[in-house]
GUGU-427648 format. One record per residue (C-alpha): residue number from 1; x, y, z; residue in one letter. Coordinates in nm, 4 decimals, always signed. Layout:
<sites>
   pos       east      north         up   code
   NUM          X          Y          Z      A
...
</sites>
This chain:
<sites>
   pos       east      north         up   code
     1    +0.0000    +0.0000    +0.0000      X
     2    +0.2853    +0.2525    +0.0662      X
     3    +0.4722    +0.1598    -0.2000      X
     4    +0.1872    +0.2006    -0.4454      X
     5    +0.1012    +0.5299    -0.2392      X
     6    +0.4444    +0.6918    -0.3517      X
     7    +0.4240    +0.5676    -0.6874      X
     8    +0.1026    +0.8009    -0.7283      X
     9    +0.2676    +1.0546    -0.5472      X
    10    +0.6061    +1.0785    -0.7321      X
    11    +0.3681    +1.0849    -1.0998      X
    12    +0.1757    +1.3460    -0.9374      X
    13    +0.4983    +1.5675    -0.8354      X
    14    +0.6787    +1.5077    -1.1740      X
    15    +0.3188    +1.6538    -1.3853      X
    16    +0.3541    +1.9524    -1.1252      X
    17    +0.7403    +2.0237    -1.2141      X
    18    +0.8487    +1.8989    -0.8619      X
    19    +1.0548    +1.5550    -0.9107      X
    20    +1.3361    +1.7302    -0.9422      X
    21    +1.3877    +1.8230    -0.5833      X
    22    +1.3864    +1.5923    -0.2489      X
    23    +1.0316    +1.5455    -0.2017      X
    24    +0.8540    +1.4056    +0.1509      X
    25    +0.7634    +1.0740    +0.1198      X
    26    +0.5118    +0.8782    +0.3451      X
    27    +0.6493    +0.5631    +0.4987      X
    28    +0.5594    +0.3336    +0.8275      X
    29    +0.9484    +0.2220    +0.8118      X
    30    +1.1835    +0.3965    +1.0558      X
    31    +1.4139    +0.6097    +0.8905      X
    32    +1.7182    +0.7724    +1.0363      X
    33    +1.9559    +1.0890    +0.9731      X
    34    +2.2528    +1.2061    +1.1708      X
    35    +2.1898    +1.4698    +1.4107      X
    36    +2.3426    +1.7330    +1.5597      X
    37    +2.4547    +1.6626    +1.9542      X
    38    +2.4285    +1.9566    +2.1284      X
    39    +2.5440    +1.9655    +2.5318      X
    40    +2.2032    +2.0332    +2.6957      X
    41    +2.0047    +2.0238    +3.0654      X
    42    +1.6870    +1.8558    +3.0293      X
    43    +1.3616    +1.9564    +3.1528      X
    44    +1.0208    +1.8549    +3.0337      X
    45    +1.0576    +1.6696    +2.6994      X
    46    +1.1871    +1.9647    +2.5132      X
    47    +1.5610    +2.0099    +2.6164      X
    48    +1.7012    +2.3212    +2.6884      X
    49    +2.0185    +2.4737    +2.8199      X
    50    +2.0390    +2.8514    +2.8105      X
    51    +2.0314    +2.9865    +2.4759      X
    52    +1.8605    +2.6780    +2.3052      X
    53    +1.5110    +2.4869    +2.2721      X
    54    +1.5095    +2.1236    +2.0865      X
    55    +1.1471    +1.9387    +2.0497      X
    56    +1.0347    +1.6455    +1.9086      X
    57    +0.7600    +1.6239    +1.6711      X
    58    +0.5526    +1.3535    +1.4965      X
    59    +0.4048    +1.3785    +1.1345      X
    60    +0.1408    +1.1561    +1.0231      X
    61    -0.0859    +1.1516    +0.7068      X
    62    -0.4963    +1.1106    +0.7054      X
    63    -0.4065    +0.7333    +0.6731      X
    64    -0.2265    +0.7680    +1.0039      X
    65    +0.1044    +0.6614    +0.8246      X
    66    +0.4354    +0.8255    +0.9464      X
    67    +0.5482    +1.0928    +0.7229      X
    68    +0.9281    +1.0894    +0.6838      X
    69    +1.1500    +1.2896    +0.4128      X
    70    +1.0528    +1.6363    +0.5315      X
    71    +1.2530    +1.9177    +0.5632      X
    72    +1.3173    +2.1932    +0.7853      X
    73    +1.1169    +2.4601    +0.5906      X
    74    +0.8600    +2.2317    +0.6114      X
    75    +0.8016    +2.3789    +0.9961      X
    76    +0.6975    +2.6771    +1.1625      X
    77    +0.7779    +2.7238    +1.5584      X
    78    +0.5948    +2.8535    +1.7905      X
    79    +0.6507    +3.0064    +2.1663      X
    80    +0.3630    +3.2532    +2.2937      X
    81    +0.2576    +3.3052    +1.9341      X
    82    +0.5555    +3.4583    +1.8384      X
    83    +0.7394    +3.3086    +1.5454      X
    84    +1.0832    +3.1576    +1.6309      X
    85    +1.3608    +3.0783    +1.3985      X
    86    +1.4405    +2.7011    +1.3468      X
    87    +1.8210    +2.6559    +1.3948      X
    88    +1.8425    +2.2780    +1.4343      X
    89    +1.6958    +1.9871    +1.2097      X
    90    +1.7160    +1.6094    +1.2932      X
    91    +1.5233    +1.3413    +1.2186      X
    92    +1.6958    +1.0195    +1.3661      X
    93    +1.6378    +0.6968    +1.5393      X
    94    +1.8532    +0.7951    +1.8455      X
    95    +1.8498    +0.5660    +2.1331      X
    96    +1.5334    +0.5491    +2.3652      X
    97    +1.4811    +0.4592    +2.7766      X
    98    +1.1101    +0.3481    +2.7765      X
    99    +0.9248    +0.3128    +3.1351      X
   100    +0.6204    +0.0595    +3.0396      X
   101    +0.3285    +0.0875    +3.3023      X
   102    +0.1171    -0.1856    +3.2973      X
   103    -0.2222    -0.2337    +3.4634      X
   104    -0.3166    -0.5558    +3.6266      X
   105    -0.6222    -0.4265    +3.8632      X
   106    -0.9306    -0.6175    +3.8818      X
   107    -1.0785    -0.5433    +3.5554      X
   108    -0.8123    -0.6275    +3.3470      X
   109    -0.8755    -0.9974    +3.3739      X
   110    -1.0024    -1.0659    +3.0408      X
   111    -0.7553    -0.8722    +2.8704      X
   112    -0.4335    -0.9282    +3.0507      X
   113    -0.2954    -1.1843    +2.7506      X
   114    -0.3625    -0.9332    +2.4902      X
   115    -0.1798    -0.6838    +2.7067      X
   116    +0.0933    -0.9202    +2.6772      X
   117    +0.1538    -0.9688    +2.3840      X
   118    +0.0961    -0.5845    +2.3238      X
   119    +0.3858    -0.5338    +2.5160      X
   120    +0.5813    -0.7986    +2.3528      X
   121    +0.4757    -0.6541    +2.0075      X
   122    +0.6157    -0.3050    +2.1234      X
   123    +0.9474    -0.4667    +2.2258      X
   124    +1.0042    -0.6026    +1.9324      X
   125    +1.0250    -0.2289    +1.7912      X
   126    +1.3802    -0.1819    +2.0130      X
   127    +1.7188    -0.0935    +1.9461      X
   128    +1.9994    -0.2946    +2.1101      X
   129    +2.0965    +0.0638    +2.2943      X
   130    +1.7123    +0.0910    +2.4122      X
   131    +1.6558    +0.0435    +2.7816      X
   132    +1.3331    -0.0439    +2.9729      X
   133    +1.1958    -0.0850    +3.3189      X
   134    +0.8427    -0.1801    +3.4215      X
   135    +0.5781    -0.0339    +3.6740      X
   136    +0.2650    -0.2545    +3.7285      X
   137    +0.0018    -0.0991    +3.9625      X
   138    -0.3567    -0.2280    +4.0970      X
   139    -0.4095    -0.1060    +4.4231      X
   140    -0.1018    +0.0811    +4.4334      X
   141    +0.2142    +0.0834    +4.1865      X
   142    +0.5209    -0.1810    +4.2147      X
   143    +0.8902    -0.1337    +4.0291      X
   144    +0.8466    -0.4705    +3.8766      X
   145    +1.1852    -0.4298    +3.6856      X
   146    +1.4647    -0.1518    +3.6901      X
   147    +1.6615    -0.0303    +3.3754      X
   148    +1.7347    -0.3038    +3.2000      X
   149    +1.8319    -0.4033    +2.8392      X
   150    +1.6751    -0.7608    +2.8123      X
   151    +1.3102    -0.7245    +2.7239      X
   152    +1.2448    -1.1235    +2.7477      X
   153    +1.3236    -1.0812    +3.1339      X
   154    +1.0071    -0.8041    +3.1331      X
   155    +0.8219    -1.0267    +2.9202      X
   156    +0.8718    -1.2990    +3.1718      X
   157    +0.7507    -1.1367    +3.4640      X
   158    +0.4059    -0.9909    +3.2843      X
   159    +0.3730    -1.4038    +3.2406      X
   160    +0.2959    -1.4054    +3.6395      X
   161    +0.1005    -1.0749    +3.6576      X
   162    -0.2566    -1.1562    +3.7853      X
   163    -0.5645    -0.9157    +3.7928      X
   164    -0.6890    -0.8025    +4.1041      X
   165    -0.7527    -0.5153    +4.3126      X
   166    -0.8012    -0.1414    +4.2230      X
   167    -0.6373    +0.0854    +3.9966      X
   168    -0.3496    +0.3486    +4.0668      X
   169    -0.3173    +0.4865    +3.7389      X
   170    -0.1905    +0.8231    +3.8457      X
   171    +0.0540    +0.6787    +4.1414      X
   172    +0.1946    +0.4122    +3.8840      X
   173    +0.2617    +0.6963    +3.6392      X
   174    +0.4474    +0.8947    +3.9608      X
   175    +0.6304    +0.6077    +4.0103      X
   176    +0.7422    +0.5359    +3.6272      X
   177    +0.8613    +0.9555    +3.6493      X
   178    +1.0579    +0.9170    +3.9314      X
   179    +1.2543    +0.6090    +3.8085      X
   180    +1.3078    +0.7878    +3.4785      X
   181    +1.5406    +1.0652    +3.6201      X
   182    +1.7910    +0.7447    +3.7075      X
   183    +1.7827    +0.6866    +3.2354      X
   184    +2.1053    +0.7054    +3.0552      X
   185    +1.9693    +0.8140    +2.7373      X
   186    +1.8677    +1.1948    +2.6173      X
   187    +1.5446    +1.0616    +2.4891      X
   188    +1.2949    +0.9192    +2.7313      X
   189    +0.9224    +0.8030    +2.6931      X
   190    +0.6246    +0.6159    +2.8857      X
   191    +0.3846    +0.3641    +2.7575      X
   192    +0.1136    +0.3228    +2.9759      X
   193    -0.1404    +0.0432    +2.9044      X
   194    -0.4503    +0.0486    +3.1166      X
   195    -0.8442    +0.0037    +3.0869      X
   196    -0.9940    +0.2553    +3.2629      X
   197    -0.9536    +0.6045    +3.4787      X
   198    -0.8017    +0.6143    +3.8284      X
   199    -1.0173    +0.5063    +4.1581      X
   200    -0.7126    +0.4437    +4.4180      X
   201    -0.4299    +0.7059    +4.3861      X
   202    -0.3000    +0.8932    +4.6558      X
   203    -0.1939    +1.1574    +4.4048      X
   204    -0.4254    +1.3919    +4.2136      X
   205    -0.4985    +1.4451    +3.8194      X
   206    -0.3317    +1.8306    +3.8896      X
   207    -0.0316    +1.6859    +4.0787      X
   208    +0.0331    +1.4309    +3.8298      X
   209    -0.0103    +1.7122    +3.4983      X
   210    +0.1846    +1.9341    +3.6558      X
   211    +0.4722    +1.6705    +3.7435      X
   212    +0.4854    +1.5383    +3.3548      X
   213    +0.4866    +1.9201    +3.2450      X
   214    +0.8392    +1.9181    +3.4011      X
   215    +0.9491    +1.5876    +3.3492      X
   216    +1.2031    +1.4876    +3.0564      X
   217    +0.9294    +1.1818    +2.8998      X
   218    +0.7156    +1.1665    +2.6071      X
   219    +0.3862    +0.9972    +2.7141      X
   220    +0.2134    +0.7272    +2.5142      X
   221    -0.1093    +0.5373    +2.6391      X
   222    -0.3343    +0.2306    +2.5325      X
   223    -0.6760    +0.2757    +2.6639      X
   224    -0.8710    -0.0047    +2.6792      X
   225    -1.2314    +0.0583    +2.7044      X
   226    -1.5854    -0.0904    +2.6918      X
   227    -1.8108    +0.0822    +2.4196      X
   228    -2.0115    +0.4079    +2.5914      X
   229    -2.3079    +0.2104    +2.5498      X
   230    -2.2341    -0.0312    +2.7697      X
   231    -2.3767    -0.0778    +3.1054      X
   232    -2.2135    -0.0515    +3.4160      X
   233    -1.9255    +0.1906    +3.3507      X
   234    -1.8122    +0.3623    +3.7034      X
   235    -1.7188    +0.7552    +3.6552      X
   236    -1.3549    +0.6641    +3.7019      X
   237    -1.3982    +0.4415    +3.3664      X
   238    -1.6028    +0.6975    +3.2055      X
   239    -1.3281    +0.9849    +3.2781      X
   240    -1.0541    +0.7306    +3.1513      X
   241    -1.0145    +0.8474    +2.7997      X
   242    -1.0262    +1.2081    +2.8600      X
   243    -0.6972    +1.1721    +3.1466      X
   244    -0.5041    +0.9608    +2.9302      X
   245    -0.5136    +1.2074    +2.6136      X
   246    -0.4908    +1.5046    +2.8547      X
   247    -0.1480    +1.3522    +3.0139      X
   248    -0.0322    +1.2233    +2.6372      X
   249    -0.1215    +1.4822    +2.3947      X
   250    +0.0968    +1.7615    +2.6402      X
   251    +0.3889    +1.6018    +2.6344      X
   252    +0.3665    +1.5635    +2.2391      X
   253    +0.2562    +1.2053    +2.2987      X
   254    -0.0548    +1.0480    +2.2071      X
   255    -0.3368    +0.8362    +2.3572      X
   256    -0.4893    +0.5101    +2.1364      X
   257    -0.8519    +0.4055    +2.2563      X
   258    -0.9368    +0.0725    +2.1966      X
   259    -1.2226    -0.1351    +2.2341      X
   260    -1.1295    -0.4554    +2.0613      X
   261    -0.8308    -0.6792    +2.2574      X
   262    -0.7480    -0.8121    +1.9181      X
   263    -0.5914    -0.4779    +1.7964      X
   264    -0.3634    -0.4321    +2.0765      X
   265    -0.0505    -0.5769    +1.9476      X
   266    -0.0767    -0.3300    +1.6788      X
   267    -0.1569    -0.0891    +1.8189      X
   268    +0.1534    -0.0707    +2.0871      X
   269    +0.3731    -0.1864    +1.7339      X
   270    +0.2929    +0.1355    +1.5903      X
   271    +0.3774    +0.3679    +1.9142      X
   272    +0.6441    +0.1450    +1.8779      X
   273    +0.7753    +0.2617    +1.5708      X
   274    +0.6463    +0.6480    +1.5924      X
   275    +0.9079    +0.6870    +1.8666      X
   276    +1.1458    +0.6221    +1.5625      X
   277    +1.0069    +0.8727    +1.2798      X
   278    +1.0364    +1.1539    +1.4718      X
   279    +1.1666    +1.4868    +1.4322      X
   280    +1.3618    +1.7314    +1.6376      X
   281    +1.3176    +2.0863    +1.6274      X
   282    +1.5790    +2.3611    +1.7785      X
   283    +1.5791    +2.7072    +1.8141      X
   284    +1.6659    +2.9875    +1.9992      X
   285    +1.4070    +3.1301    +2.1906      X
   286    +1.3539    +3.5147    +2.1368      X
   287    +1.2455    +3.5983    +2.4931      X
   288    +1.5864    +3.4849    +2.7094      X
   289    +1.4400    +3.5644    +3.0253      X
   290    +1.5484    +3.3257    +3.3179      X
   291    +1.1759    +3.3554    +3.4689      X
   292    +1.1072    +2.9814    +3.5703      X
   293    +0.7525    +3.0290    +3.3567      X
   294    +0.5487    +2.7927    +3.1020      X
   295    +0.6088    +2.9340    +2.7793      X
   296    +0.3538    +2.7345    +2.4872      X
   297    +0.5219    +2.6465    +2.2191      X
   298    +0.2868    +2.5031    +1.8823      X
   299    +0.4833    +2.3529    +1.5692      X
   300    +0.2913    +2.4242    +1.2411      X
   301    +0.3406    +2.2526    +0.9367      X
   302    +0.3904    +2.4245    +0.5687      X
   303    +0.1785    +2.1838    +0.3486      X
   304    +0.4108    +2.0464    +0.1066      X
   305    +0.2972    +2.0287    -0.2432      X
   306    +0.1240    +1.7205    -0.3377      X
   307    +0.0620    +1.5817    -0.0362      X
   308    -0.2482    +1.4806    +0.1077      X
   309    -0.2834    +1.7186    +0.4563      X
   310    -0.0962    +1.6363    +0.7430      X
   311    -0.0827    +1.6290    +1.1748      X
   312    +0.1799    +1.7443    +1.3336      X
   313    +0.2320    +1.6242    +1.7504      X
   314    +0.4559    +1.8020    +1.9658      X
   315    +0.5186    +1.8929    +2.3135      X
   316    +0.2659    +2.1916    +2.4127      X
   317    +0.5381    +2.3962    +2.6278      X
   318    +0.8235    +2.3830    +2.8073      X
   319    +0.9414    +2.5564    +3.1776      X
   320    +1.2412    +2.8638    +3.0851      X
   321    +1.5342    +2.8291    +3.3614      X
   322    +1.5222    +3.0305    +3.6579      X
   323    +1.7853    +3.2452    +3.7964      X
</sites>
C-alpha cells in the first residue's frame, strides 16, 4: 500500500514540475539521519540549556502513516505566538529509555494476555541501545523491573502478573517519572497500558499534569475501554479516555482508545515505531528571560505540495530556567 502510495505521489509531483527536488515521502518504516549533539540540561521533553530549545515532533498523514523525508522549511515554531527561527533539524532513530506501566487491577482480567503480547509486540520495535523498566500498579504501583536491556526478562515477569484489586493509574505513572530521572539516554518516553480512569491514587490528576509538564518523557497510552453504550461503567472508567489524552497529547505524545483486545498488538507496534520517525526541532528562543515560567510552544506545518494534509504532535510547552 505505501509503496503504491508513492508511486502516485512521485507521478503526481513530476506533472507539477516537482521531481526534481527531495520530495517528503510517506512511509511506516523507521528512517534515520545524523543529528546534531548539542550539550544540553533537560527539563520537560523539550531540552534546553540557556540559549537553546530542541522538540520532538511527529508527522502523520490522514491514513495515520508516518510521514518521513521532510525538511526543515517544512516547519513553523511557535513560543507565545511569536514566530521563532528554526536553527536545528534532525530526524533520527537515536536511542530510547522506555518506562512501560502496565495495569493488572481487577478489571483487566479478560484482557491481561492481549496486554501481553501488546507489550511484547512493542518490544520487538527496540534498538539494542534501548533500555526499559516496568511499573505494574492495581491497588497501588510496584517497580516490577529496573533499567534493564533484556526485554524477554520483562516479558517474563508480565507471564505471572494476575488481575486483582483497584487501579493506581496516576501513582503508577508517579512512580514510572521518578525512576526515569535514574535513564542514561537523552530521549525518554512512557507507555502506559490500562483500561480505565483512576479510583485508588494517593496523588491527584493536577499533581500528576503538573509533574509530567516538568518531566524529561514523552507519554504514550493504550486505553482499553468498553463501548459508551455499555452498562455498568463507574465515573472513574467513564473519565478514563479524557486523562489519558490530557497527560499524552501535552507532552507531544498520544493516547490510542481501543475497544477490541485483538488490535492491541498493533496498536503498541505502531507507538512502537512512531518513537522512531520523529523529528527534532531547535531554536533559539527570542524571549531569554530566566523567569522559571510555562512558555507554549505550537509547531505548524507548511503543506508540502502534493501531499495529502498532514498532523503534526509536539510537546505543548516547556518551563524557561530560573535564575
Amino acid at each position: 500500500m505505501a509503496t503504491s502510495y508513492r508511486c502516485v505521489l512521485l507521478c503526481g509531483l513530476a506533472m507539477a514540475g516537482w521531481a526534481q527536488s527531495p520530495q517528503p515521502k510517506v512511509s511506516i518504516e523507521p528512517r534515520a539521519r545524523p543529528g546534531t549533539e548539542l550539550p544540553v540540561e533537560r527539563r520537560g521533553n523539550i531540552r534546553i540549556d540557556t540559549t537553546l530549545v530542541l522538540i520532538n515532533a511527529t508527522v502523520i498523514d490522514p491514513m495515520s502513516r508516518f510521514v518521513t523525508g521532510l525538511e526543515k522549511e517544512h516547519f513553523r515554531l511557535f513560543e507565545e505566538k511569536v514566530e521563532q527561527k528554526v536553527t536545528h533539524f534532525a530526524s533520527e532513530d537515536a536511542p530510547l529509555s522506555i518506562g512501560l506501566v502496565f495495569d493488572c487491577s481487577g478489571s483487566m482480567g479478560a484482557k491481561l494476555q492481549k496486554s501481553r503480547q501488546a507489550a511484547a509486540q512493542f518490544f520487538r520495535t527496540a534498538n539494542p541501545e534501548d533500555e526499559f523498566f516496568l511499573v505494574q500498579f492495581n491497588d497501588r504501583p510496584t517497580m516490577t523491573m529496573k533499567f534493564t536491556t533484556n526485554t524477554e526478562e520483562i516479558q517474563n515477569r508480565l507471564i505471572f502478573t494476575q488481575a486483582k484489586g483497584r487501579t493506581a493509574l496516576l501513582d503508577g505513572v508517579y512512580l514510572a517519572l521518578n525512576e526515569m530521572k535514574k535513564a542514561r539516554n537523552p530521549r525518554k518516553a512512557i507507555l502506559i497500558l490500562s483500561d480505565g480512569g483512576d479510583n485508588s491514587s494517593r496523588y491527584t490528576e493536577s499533581e500528576i499534569k503538573n509533574l509530567v509538564r516538568e518531566a524529561d518523557v514523552q507519554i504514550y497510552a493504550i486505553g482499553i475501554f468498553e463501548p459508551v453504550s455499555a452498562r455498568g461503567r463507574t465515573a472513574e472508567e467513564l473519565s478514563g479516555p479524557s486523562l489519558l489524552t490530557e497527560v499524552a497529547e501535552q507532552t507531544g505524545g498520544r493516547h490510542f482508545p481501543v475497544e477490541n483486545v485483538n488490535e492491541l498488538p498493533d496498536v503498541a507496534a505502531k507507538i512502537g515505531i512512531e518513537l522512531r520517525n520523529q523529528y527534532m526541532l531547535g531554536y533559539t528562543p527570542a524571549n531569554q528571560e530566566k523567569d522559571g515560567k510555562y512558555r507554549r510552544v505550537q509547531v505548524k506545518l507548511v503543506q508540502p505540495r502534493g501531499l495529502p494534509p498532514l498532523r503534526v504532535f509536539s510537546r505543548t510547552g516547556y518551563y524557561a530556567p530560573a535564575k
